[in-house]
FILOFI-9301 format. One record per residue (C-alpha): residue in one letter; x, y, z. Coordinates in steps of 0.25 Angstrom, whole numbers, plus 2048, in hexadecimal, padded with zeros to 3 digits. Layout:
<recs>
AXYZ
...
</recs>
This chain:
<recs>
X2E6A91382
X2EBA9A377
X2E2AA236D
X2E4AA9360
X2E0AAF354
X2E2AB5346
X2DFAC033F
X2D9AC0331
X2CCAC032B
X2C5AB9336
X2CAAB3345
X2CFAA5348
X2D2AA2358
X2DDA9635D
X2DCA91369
X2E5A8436F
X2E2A7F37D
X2EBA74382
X2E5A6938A
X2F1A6138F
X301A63390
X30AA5B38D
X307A4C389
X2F6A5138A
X2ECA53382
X2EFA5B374
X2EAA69375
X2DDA6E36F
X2DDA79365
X2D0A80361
X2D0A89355
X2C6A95354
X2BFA9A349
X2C6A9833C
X2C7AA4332
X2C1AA0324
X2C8AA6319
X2BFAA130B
X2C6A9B300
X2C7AA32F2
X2BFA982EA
X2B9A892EE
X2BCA832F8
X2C8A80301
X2D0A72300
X2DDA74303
X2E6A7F30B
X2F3A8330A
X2FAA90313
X307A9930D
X30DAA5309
X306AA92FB
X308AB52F8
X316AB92FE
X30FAC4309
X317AB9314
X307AB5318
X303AA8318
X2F8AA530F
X2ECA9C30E
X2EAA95301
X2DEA8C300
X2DCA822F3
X2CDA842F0
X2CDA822E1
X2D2A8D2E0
X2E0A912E8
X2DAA9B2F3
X2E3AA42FA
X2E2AAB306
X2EFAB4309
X2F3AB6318
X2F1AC231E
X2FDABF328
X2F3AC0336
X2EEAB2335
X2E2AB732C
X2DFAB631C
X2DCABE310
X2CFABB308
X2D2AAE300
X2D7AAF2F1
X2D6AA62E3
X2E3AA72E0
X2E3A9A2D6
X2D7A962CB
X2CDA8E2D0
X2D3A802CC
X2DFA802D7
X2DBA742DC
X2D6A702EB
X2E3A6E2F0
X2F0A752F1
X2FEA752F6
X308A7F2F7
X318A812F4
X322A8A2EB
X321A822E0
X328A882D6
X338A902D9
X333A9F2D7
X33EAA62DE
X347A982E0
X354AA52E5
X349AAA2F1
X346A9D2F9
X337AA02FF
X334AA92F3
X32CAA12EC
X31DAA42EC
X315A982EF
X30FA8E2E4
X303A862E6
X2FDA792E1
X2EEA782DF
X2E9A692DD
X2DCA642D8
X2DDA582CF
X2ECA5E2CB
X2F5A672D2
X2F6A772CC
X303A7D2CF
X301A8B2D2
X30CA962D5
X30CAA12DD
X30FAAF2DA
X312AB22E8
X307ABC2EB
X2FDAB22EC
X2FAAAE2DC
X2F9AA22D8
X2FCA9D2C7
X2F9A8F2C3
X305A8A2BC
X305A7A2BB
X2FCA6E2BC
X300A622C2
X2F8A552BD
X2F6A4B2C6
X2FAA402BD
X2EEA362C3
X2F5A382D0
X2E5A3A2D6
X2DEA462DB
X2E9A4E2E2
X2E3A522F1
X2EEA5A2F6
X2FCA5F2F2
X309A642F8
X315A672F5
X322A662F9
X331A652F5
X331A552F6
X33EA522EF
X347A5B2F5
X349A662EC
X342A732EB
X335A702E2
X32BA6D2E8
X322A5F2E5
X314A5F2E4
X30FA542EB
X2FDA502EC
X2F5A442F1
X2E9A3E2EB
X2E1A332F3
X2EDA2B2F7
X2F8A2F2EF
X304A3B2EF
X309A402E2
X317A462E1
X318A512D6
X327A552D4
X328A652D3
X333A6D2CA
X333A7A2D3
X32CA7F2C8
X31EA7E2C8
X31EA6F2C0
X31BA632C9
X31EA542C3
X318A472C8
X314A422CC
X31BA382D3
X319A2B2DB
X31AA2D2EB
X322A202F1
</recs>
């Protein structure tokens, strides 16, 4: 049996016991007490975790209407949550370097975000944890978007943005610079 914890504002345990060896049964593992960390605005629907604001702690950030984040303290624990968008970001997000900021200082970029409601908001970061809305990417009748991601799907740098709704993904081509077209038919 192993225990642990974390500091922050409030205590979360771990605990793992193993029931078998090799070939048995999967060992248990029991979490303890969660620490809760309030959103900034409405309520939570979708979580992502990364560097923000370029202090090298991971952060929280948390799609509640609005884009709550909570900056990392580095110990495991949280700052107070933060509206760091307008309350129309969406209830979904996904996270990437979207646009070529520092394009000579690989890693220099400060991370971009992408809020999704009905349509996806592009937003880019300042790298100190602010956030500007600078696009709108209708979704063409291509459904209610529940989810996004994003991710360099034809090989090169920019980065595509890529939702589901019901049944169906939707591939929108990025330019590396903040500008998303599409989108386009999945095979």
């Amino acid at each position: 049996t192993a225990a642990g914890g974390h500091g922050g504002s409030g205590t979360s345990t771990t605990s793992t016991t193993s029931t078998g060896g090799m070939g048995g049964a999967p060992p248990s593992v029991v979490f303890g007490a969660a620490s809760e960390h309030p959103v900034a605005c409405g309520v939570a629907s979708d979580i992502a975790i990364a560097h923000a604001d370029g202090d090298g702690q991971l952060d929280v950030l948390v799609a509640a209407g609005c884009l709550s984040l909570h900056r990392g303290v580095g110990d495991g624990g949280l700052h107070s949550a933060e509206s760091v968008t307008a309350n129309d970001f969406g209830t979904a997000l996904a996270v990437g370097y979207i646009d070529a900021d520092h394009p000579e200082t690989p890693g220099a970029d400060p991370l971009d975000v992408v809020g999704l409601e009905t349509d996806a908001r592009i937003y880019l970061g300042d790298g100190k944890g602010a956030f500007s809305a600078v696009g709108l990417v209708k979704a063409n009748g291509a459904g209610h978007p529940g989810h996004a991601a994003l991710a360099p799907l034809y090989g090169s740098d920019a980065l595509e943005l890529v939702t589901v709704a019901a049944n169906a993904v939707s591939v929108w081509t990025g330019d590396g610079k903040a500008a998303f077209v599409g989108p386009h038919p999945v095979d």
